[in-house]
C-alpha beads as a LAMMPS data file, in Angstrom:
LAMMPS data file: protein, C-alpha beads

403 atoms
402 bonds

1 atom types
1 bond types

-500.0 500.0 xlo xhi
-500.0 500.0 ylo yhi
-500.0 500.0 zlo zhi

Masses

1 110.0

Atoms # bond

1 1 1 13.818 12.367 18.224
2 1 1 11.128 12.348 21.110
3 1 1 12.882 15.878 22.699
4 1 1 13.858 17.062 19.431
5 1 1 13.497 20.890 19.505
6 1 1 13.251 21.083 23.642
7 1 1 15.604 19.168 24.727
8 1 1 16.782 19.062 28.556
9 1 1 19.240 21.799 28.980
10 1 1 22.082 23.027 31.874
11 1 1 22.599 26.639 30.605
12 1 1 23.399 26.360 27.092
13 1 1 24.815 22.717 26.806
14 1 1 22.994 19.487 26.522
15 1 1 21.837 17.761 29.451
16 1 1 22.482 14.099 28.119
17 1 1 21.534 12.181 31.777
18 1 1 18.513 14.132 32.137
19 1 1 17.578 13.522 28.372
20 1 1 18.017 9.639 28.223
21 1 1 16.331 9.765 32.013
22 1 1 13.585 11.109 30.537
23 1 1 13.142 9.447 27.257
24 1 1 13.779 5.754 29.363
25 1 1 10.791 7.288 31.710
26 1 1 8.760 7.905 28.063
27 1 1 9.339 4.489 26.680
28 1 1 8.532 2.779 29.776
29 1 1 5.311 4.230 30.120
30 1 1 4.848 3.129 26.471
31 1 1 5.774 -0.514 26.784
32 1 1 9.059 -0.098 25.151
33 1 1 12.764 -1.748 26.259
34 1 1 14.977 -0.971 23.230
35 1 1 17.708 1.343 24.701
36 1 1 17.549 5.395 24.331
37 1 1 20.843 5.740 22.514
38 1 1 19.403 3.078 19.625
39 1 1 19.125 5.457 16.253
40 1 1 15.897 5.230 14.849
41 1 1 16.742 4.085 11.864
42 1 1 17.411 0.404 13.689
43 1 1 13.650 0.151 15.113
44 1 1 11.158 -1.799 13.319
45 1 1 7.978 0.059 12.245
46 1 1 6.188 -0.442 15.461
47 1 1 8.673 0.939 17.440
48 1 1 9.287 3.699 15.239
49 1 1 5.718 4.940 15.928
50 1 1 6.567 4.409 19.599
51 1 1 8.869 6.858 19.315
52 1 1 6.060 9.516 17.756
53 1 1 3.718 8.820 20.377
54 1 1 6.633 9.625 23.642
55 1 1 7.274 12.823 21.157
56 1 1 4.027 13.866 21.715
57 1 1 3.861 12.896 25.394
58 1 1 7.560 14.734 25.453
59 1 1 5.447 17.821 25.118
60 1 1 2.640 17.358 27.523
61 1 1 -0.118 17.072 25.072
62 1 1 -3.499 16.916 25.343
63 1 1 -5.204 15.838 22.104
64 1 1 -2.942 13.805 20.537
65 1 1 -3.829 13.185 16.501
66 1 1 -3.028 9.548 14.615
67 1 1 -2.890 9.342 11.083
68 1 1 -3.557 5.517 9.683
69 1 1 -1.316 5.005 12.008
70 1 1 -1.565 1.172 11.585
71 1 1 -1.106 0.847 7.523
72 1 1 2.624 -0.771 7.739
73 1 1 2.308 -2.583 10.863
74 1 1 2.089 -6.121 11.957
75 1 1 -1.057 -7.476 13.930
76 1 1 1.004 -7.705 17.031
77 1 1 2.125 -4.006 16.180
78 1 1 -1.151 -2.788 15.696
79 1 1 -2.485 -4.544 19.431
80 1 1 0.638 -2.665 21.288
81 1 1 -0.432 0.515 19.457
82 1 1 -4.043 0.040 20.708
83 1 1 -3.392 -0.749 24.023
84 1 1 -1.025 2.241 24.322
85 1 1 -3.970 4.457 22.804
86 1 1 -6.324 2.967 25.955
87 1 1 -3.675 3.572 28.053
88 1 1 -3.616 7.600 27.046
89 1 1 -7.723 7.953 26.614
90 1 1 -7.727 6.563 30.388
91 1 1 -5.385 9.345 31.139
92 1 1 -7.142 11.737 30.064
93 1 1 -5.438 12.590 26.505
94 1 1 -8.109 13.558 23.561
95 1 1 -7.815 10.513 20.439
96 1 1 -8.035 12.126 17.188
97 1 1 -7.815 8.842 14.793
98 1 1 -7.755 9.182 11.190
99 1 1 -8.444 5.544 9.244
100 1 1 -10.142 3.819 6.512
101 1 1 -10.262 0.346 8.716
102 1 1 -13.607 0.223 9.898
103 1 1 -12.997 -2.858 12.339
104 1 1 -10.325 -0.315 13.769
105 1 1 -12.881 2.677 14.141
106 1 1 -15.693 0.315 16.088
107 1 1 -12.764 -1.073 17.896
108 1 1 -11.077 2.253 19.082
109 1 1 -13.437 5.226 18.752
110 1 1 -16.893 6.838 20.584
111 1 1 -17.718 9.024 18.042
112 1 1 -17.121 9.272 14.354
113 1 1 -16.948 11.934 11.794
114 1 1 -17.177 11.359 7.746
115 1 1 -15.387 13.359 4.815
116 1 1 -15.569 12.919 1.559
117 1 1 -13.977 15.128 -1.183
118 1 1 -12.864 17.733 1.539
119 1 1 -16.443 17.940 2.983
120 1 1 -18.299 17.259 6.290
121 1 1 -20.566 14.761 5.443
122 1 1 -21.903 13.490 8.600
123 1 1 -20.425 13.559 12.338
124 1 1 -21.989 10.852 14.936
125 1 1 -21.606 11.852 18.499
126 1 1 -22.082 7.887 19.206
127 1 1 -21.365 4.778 17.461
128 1 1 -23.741 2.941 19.240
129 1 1 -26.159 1.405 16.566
130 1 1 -24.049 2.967 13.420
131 1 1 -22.493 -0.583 11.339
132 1 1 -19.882 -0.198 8.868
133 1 1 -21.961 -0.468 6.300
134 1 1 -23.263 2.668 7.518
135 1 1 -19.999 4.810 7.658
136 1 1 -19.048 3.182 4.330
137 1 1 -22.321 4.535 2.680
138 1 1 -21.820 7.815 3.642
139 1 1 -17.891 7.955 2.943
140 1 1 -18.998 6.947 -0.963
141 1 1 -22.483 7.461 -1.610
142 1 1 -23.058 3.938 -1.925
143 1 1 -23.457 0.396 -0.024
144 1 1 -20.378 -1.940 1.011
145 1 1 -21.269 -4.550 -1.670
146 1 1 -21.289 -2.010 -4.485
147 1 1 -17.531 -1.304 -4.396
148 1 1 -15.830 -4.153 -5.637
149 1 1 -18.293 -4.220 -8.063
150 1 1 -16.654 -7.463 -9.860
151 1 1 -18.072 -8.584 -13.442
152 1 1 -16.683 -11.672 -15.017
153 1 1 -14.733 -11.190 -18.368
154 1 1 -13.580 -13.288 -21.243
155 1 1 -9.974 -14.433 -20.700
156 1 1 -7.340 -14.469 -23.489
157 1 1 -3.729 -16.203 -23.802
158 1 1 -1.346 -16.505 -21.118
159 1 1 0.748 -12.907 -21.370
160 1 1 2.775 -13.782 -18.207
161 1 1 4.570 -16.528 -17.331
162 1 1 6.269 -17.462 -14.129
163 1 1 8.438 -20.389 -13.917
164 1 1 10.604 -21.986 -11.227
165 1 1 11.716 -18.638 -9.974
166 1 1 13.779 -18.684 -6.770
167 1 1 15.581 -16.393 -4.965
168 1 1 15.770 -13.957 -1.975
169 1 1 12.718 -14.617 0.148
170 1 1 11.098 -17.689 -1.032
171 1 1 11.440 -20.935 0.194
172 1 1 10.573 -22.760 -2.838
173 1 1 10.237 -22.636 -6.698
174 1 1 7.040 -20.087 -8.024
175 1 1 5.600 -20.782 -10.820
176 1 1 2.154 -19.284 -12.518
177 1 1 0.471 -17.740 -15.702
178 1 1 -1.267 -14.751 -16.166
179 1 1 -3.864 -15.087 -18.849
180 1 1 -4.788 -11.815 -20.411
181 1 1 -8.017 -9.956 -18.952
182 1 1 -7.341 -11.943 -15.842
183 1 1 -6.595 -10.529 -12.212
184 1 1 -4.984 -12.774 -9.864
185 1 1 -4.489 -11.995 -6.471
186 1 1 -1.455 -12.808 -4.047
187 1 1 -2.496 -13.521 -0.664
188 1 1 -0.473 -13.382 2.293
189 1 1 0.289 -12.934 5.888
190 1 1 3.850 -10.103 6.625
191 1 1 6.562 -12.095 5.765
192 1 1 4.966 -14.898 3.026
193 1 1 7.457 -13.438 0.420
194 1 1 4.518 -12.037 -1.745
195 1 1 6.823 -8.569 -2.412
196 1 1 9.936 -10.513 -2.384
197 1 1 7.998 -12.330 -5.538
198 1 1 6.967 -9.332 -7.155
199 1 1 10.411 -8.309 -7.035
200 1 1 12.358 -11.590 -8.694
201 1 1 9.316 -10.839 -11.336
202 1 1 10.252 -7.494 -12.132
203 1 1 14.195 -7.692 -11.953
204 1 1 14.286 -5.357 -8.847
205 1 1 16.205 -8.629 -6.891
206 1 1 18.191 -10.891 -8.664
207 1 1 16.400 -14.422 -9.367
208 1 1 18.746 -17.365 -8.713
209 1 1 16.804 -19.279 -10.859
210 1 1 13.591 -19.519 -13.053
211 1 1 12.391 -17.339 -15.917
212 1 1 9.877 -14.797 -16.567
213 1 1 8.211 -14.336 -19.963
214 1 1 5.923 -11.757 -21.371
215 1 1 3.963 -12.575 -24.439
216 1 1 6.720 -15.225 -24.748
217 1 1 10.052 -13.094 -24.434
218 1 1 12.304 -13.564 -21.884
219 1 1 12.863 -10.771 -19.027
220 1 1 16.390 -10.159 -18.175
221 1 1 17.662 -10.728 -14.970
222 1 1 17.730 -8.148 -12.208
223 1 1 16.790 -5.473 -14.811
224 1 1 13.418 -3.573 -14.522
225 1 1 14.021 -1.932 -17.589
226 1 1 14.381 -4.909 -19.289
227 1 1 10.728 -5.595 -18.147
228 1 1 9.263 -1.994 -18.670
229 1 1 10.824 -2.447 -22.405
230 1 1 8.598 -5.555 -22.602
231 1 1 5.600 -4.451 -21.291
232 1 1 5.862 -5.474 -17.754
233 1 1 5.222 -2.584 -15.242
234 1 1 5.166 -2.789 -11.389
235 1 1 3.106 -0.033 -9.010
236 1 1 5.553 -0.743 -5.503
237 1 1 3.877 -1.546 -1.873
238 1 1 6.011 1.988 -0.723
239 1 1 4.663 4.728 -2.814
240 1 1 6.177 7.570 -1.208
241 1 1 9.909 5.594 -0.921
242 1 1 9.983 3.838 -3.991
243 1 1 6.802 5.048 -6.235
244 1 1 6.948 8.846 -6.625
245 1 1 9.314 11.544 -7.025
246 1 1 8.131 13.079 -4.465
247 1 1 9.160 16.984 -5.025
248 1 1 8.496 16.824 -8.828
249 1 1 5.169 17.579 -10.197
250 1 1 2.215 15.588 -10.880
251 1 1 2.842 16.323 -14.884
252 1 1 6.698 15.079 -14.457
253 1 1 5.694 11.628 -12.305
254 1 1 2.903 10.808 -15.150
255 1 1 5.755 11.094 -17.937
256 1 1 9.035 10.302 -16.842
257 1 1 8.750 7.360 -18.297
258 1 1 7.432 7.689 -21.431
259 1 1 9.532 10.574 -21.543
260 1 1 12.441 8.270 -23.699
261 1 1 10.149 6.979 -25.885
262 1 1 8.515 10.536 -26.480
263 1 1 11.582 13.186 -26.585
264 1 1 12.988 14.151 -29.642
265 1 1 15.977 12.821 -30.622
266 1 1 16.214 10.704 -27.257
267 1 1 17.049 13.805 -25.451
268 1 1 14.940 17.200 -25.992
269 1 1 11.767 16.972 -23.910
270 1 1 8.110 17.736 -25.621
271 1 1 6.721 19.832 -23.519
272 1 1 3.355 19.921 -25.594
273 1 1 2.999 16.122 -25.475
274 1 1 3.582 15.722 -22.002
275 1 1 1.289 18.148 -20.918
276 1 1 -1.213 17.109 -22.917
277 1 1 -0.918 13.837 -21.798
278 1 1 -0.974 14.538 -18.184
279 1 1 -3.896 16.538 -18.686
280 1 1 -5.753 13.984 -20.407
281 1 1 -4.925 11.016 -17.529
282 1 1 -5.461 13.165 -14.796
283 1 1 -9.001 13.705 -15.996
284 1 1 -9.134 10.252 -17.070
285 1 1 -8.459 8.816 -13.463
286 1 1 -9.870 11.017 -11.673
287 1 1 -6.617 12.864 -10.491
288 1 1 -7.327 15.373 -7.787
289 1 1 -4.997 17.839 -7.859
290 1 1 -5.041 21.832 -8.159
291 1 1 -2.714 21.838 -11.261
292 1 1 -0.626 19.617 -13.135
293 1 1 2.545 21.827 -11.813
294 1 1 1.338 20.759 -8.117
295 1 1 4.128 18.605 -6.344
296 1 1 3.227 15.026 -6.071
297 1 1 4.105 14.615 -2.546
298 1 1 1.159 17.208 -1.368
299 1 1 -1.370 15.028 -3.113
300 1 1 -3.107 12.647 -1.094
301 1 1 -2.668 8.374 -0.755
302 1 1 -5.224 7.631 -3.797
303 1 1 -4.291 10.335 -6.414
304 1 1 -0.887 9.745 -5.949
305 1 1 -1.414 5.629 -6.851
306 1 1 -3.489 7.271 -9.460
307 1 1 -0.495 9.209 -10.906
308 1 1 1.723 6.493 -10.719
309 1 1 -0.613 4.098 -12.808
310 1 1 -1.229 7.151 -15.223
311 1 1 2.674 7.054 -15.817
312 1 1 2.528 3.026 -16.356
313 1 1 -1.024 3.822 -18.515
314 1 1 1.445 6.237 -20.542
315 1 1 3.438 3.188 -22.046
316 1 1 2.200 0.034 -24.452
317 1 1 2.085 -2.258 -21.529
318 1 1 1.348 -5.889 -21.761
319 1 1 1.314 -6.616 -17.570
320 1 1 1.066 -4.658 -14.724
321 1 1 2.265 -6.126 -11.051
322 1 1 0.357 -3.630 -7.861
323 1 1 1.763 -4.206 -4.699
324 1 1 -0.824 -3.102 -2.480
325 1 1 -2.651 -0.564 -4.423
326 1 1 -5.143 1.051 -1.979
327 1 1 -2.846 0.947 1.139
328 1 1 -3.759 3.813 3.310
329 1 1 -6.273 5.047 0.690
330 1 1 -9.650 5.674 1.717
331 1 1 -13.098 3.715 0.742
332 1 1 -14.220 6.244 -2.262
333 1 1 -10.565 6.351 -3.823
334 1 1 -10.425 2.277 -3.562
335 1 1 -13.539 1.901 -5.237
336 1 1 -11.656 4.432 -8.122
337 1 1 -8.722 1.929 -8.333
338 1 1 -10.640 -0.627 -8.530
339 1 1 -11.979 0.543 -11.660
340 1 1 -9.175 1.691 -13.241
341 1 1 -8.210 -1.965 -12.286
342 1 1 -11.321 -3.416 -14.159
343 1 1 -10.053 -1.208 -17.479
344 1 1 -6.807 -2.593 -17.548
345 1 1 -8.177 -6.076 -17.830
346 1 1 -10.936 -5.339 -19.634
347 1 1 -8.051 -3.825 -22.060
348 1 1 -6.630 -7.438 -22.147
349 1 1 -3.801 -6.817 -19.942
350 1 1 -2.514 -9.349 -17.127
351 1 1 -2.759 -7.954 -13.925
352 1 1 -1.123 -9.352 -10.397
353 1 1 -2.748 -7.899 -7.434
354 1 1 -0.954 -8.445 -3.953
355 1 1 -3.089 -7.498 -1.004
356 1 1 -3.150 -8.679 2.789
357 1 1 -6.718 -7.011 3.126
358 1 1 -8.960 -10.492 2.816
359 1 1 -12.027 -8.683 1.622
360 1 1 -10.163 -6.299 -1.269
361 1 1 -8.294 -10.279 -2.564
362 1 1 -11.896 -11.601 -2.667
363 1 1 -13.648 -8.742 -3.849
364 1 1 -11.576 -8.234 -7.083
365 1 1 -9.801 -11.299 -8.260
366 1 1 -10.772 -13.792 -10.919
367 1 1 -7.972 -16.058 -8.940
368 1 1 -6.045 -15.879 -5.864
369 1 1 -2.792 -17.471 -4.968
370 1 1 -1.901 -17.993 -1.505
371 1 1 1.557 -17.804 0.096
372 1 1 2.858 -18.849 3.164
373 1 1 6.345 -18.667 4.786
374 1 1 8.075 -18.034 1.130
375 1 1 6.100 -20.380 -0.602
376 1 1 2.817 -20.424 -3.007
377 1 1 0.735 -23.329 -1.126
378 1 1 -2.531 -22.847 -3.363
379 1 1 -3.968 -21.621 -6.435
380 1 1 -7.517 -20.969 -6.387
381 1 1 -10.792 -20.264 -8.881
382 1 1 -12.575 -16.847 -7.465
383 1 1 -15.537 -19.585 -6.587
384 1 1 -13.650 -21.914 -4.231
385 1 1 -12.502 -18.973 -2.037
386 1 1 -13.810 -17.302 1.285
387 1 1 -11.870 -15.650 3.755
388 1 1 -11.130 -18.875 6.286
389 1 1 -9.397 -20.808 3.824
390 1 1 -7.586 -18.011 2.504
391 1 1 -6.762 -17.391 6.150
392 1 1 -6.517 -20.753 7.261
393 1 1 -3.859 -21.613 4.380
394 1 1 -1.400 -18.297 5.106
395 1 1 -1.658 -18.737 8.500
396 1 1 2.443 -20.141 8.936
397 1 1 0.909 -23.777 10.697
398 1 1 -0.868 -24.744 7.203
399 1 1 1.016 -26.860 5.588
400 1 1 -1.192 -27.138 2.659
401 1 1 0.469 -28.381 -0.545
402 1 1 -0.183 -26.446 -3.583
403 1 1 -2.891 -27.623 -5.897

Bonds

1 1 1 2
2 1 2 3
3 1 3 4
4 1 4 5
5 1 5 6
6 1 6 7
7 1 7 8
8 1 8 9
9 1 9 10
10 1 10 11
11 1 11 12
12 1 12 13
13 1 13 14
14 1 14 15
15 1 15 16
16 1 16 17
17 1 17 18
18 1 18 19
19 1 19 20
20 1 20 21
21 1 21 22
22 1 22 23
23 1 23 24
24 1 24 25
25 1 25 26
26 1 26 27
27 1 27 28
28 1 28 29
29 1 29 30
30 1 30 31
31 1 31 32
32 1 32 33
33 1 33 34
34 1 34 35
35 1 35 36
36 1 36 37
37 1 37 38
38 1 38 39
39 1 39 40
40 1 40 41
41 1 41 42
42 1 42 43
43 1 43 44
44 1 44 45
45 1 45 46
46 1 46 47
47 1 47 48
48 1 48 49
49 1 49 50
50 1 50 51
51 1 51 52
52 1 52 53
53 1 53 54
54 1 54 55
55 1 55 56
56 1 56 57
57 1 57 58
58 1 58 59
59 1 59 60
60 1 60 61
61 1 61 62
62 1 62 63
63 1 63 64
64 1 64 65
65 1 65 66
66 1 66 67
67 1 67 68
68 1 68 69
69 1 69 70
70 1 70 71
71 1 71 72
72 1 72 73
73 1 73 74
74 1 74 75
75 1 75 76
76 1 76 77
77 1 77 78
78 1 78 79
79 1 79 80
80 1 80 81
81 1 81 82
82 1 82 83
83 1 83 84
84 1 84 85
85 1 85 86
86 1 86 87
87 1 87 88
88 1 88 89
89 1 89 90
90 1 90 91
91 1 91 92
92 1 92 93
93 1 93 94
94 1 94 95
95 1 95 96
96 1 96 97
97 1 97 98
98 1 98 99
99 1 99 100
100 1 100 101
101 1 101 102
102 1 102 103
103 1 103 104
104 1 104 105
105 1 105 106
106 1 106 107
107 1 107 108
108 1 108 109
109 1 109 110
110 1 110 111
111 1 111 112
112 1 112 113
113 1 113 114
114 1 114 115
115 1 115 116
116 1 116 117
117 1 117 118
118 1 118 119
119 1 119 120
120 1 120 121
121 1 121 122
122 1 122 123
123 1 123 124
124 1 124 125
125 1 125 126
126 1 126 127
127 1 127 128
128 1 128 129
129 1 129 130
130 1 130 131
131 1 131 132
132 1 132 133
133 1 133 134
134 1 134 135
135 1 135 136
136 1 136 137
137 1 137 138
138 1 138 139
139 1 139 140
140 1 140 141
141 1 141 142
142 1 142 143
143 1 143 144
144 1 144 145
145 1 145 146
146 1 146 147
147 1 147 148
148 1 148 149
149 1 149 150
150 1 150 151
151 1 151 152
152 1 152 153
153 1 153 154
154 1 154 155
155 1 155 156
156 1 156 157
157 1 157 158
158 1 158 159
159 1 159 160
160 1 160 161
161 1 161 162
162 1 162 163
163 1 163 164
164 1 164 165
165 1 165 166
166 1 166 167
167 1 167 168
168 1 168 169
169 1 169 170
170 1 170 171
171 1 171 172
172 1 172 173
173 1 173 174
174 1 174 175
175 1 175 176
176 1 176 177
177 1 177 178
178 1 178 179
179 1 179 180
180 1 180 181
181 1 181 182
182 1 182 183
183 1 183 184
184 1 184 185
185 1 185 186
186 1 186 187
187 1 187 188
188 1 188 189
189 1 189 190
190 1 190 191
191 1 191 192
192 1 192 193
193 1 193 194
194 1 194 195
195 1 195 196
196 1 196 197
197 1 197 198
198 1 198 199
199 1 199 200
200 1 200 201
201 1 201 202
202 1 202 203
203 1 203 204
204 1 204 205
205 1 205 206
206 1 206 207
207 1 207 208
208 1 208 209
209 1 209 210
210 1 210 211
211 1 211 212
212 1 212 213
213 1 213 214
214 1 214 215
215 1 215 216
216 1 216 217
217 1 217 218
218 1 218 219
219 1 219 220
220 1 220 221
221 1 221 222
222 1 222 223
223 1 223 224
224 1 224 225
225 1 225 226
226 1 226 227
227 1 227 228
228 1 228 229
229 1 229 230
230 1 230 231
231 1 231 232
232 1 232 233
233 1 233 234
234 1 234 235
235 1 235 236
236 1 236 237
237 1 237 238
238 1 238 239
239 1 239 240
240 1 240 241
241 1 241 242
242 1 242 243
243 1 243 244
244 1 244 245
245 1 245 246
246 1 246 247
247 1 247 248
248 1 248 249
249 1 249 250
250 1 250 251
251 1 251 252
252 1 252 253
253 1 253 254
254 1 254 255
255 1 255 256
256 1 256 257
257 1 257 258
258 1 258 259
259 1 259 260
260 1 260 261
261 1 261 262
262 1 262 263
263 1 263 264
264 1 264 265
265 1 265 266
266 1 266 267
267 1 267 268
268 1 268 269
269 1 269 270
270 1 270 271
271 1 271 272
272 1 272 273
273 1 273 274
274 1 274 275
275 1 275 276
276 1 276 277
277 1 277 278
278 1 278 279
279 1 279 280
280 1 280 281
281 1 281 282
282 1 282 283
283 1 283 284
284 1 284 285
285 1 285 286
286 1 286 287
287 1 287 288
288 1 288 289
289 1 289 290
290 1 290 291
291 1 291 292
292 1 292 293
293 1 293 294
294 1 294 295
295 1 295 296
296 1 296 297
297 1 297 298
298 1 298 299
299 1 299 300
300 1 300 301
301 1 301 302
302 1 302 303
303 1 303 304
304 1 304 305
305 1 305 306
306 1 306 307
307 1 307 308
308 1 308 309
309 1 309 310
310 1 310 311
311 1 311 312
312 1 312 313
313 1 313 314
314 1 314 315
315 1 315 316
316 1 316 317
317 1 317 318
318 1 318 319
319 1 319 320
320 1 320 321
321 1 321 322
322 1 322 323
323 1 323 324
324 1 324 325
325 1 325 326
326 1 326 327
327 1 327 328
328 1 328 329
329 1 329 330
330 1 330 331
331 1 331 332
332 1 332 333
333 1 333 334
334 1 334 335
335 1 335 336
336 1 336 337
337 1 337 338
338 1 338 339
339 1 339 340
340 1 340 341
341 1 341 342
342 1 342 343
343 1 343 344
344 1 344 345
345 1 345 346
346 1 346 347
347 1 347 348
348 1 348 349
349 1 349 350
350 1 350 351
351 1 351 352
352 1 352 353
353 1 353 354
354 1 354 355
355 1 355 356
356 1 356 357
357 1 357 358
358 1 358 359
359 1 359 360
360 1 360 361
361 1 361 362
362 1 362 363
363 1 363 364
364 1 364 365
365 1 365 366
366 1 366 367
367 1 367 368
368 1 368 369
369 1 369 370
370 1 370 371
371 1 371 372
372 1 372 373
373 1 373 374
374 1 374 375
375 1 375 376
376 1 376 377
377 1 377 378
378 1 378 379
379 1 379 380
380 1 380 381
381 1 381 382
382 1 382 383
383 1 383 384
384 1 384 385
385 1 385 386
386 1 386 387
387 1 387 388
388 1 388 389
389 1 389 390
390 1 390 391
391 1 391 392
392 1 392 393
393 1 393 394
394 1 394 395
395 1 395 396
396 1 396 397
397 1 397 398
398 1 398 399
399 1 399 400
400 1 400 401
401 1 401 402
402 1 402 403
């Protein structure tokens, strides 16, 4: 991987000592131990983006450009990856760094640039008296506090109900209700079981015990379409590997679903319907794309969670589970999701929010659960929360009971 495409050579064959000489030289600079031969497929995350770096190096380069490079990694990931970045600025290398984290652009960066929509906004040749609040103002026309923009509503009946479930990745029972118009928000550190949940909830892992219920029927077992038939619809953490169809068209990912429920006979598409109901969602949400026919996977972060919850939107749904919705999206699309979140309830739909980001949990939830080390240690009211105790109860030493 890191010499793909110029790799060592001795006439026309292979020079395999030279290569894995090399490549031990690469990950050494970088930190790394794991052993040259190890296919990437075995290396966590982290390491994975270890690899991308010594690519670059591979190739002598001089401005070397990161993408949110941090969205799927660990805290202890994310201070290696710094430190390595240091490392190459000190050398000499040129940091392009592409994020919506502010902490990570103060942390990282001497000079910022802005875009919104495709646009230059606003470049600042030194950070040195910018805030966040400042960056975040230009990014989305508007101040920090404004984009949560969080309005109580009138709650109805419980819709979903979650009780004694166990299985893979929890260490105890979970149980919980969903009131209609309510959001509550799952908050934990990696590895507190909150997707694990999500998935004994929606049937994509096998409970071992425990029931879900939607408006008071029963969700089968280890069957998602059991749950989609009952209203219950789940937006995954991994858009690109288990949300989209990646090569299809926006159109096709906003109907696929409905598609049963809207083909004649079962089996011959409408092509009328379908378009016209991509058409009207895409303006609805605020889908950038250049046409409907436009594959999916050239869209960016936000539109494509858009497109995804226009395909959910596109069914009768009665709850709707989002497993980190605005990972790797930027400020201005959040504040569009957040919206759209704010509709569903408003709708009288129960909605589950997981999120590790401490601000986004606080800033849109009526109530937030907390998990820790496969377990739900509290339930709280929107009013009794701040970000220490939420952080103080995931962190895996609390041993708060649940409440």
């Amino acid at each position: 991987n890191i010499f793909l495409g110029h790799t060592p050579r001795r006439g026309a064959l292979v020079s395999w000592g030279q290569l894995h000489q090399r490549t031990r030289e690469i990950l050494a600079m970088l930190g790394e131990e794991f052993d040259s031969r190890t296919p990437v497929g075995r290396l966590s995350i982290g390491q994975r983006q270890m690899v991308e770096i010594g690519k670059a190096l591979s190739r002598n380069a001089g401005i070397i450009a990161f993408d949110e490079p941090t969205s799927s990694l660990s805290d202890r990931e994310v201070d290696r990856l710094f430190a390595v970045i240091r490392d190459l600025k000190s050398r000499g290398h040129v940091i392009l760094y592409v994020s919506h984290r502010m902490k990570e652009i103060f942390e990282l960066c001497d000079a910022a640039t802005v875009l919104r929509d495709g646009r230059h906004v606003e470049t600042f040749t030194s950070l040195d008296g910018v805030t966040p609040e400042t960056l975040i103002q230009k990014m989305v026309g508007r101040s920090l506090t404004d984009i949560y923009n969080w309005k109580p509503r009138v709650k109805g009946p419980v819709r979903a109900s979650i009780k004694h479930v166990e299985g893979p990745g929890l260490s105890t029972p979970a149980s919980f209700d969903v009131s209609g118009g309510e959001i509550v928000g799952i908050f934990g550190l990696v590895g507190a079981g909150r997707s694990e949940l999500m998935q004994l909830i929606y049937g994509g892992e096998k409970r071992t015990a425990g029931s879900v219920t939607i408006d008071g029927l029963e969700v089968q077992n280890f069957a998602p379409a059991d749950a989609i038939s009952k209203g219950l619809v789940f937006c995954p953490e991994d858009r690109k590997k288990e949300g989209i169809f990646p090569i299809l068209s926006v159109q096709e990912n906003v109907n696929i679903s409905a598609r049963r429920s809207h083909s004649l006979a079962r089996f011959f598409i409408r092509d009328g319907w379908e378009k016209n109901n991509a058409i009207n969602f895409v303006k609805k949400l605020g889908v950038r794309t250049p046409s409907l026919s436009q594959a999916i996977m050239n869209l960016s972060g936000g539109n494509q969670q858009k497109v995804i919850l226009a395909r959910w939107l596109s069914e009768d749904i009665n709850a709707i589970i989002l497993d980190e919705p605005t990972r790797g999206i930027d400020v201005g699309a959040k504040s569009e999701i957040y919206n759209i979140i704010y509709a569903l309830a408003e709708a009288g739909i129960a909605v589950i929010v997981v999120s590790s980001e401490l601000p986004e949990v606080l800033g849109i939830s009526d109530r937030i659960l907390v998990m820790n080390s496969g377990r739900i240690v509290r339930d709280l009211p929107r009013d009794q929360a701040n970000q220490e105790l939420l952080l103080s109860l995931a962190l895996p030493h609390s041993e708060e009971p649940a409440a």
